[in-house]
ZAMARGU-4260 file (C-alpha; in steps of 0.2 Angstrom, whole numbers, plus 5000, padded with zeros to 4 digits):
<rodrens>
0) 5177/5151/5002 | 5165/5167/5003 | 5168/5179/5017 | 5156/5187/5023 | 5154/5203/5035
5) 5152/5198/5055 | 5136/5206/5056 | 5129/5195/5039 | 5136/5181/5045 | 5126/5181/5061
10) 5111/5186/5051 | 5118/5171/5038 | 5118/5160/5054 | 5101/5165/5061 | 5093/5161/5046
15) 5100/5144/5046 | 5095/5142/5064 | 5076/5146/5059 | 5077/5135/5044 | 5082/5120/5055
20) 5069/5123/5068 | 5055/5126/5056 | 5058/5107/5049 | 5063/5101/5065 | 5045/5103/5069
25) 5037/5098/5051 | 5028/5083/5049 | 5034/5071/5037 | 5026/5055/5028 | 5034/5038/5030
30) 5030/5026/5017 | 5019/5013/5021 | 5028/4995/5017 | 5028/4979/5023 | 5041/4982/5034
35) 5047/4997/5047 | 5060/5002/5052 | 5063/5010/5070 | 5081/5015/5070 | 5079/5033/5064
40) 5065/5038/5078 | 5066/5044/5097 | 5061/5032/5110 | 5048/5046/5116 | 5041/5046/5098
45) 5040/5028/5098 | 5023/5026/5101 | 5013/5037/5090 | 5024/5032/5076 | 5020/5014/5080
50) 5003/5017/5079 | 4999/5027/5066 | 5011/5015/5055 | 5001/5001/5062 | 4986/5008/5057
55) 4990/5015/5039 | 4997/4998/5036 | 4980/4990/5041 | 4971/5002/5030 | 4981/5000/5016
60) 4977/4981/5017 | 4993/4972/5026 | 4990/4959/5035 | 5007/4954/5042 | 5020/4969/5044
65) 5039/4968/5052 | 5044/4981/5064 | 5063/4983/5063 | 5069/4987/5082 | 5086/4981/5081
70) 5094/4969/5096 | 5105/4981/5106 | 5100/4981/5125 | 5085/4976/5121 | 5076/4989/5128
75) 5069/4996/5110 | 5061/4977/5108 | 5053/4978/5125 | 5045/4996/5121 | 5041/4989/5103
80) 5032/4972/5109 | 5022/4982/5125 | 5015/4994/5111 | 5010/4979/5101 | 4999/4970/5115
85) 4990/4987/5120 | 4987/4991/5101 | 4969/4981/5097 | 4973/4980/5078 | 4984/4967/5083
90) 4981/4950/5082 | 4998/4942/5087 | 5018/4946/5084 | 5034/4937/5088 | 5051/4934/5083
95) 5056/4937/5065 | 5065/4921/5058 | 5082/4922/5054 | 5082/4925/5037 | 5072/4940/5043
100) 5081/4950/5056 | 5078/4937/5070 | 5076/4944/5086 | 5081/4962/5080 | 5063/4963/5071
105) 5046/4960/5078 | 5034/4953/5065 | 5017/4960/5067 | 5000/4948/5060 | 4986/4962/5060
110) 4967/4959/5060 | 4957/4961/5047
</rodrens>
C-alpha cells in the first residue's frame, strides 16, 4: 500500500470528496424498458422519476409498463399507486400477477 504525506492525503481526500459530490449531483439516464424498477431511488425522488419514466415510456411507444416497488411496509406501493392516479397518461394500473412480481410490482396500461 502507498503512503502518502499527511498533508497529500488530505489534499488526496478532498479530491475524492469533490469527485463524489460533483456525481452526486449529475444527472443520469435510465433506460427506458418495459419495466422499472424503484428499489434504487429515494422516496423524495420518487415522483419526478416516476413521471419522467412514465412519460419517455409513452413516447417511446409502450403501452403497458411494470413499475417494480417491492412489498415491504407497503408504503412504497401506496406512494407508487397515488403518483399513478394524479398522472393523466395513465389509463389504469393494478396488481402484477404472480408470475410477475404480484403485489410488489404495479403494472401500468398508458394511453395512447
Amino acid at each position: 500500500m502507498e503512503r502518502h504525506p499527511p498533508d497529500e492525503k488530505a489534499l488526496v481526500l478532498k479530491r475524492l470528496a469533490a469527485v463524489r459530490e460533483a456525481n452526486a449531483a449529475a444527472p443520469f439516464r435510465v433506460p427506458i424498458t418495459d419495466s422499472f424498477d424503484l428499489h434504487s431511488f429515494l422516496p423524495r425522488d420518487l415522483a419526478p422519476v416516476l413521471a419522467g419514466y412514465l412519460e419517455e415510456a409513452r413516447a417511446l411507444g409502450h403501452r403497458e409498463v411494470r413499475v417494480i416497488h417491492g412489498k415491504g411496509t407497503g408504503a412504497r406501493r401506496a406512494q407508487v399507486r397515488r403518483l399513478l392516479a394524479e398522472n393523466a397518461a395513465v389509463a389504469e394500473f393494478f396488481d402484477a400477477p404472480p408470475e410477475r412480481g404480484g403485489t410488489g410490482a404495479t403494472v401500468v396500461l398508458l394511453k395512447p
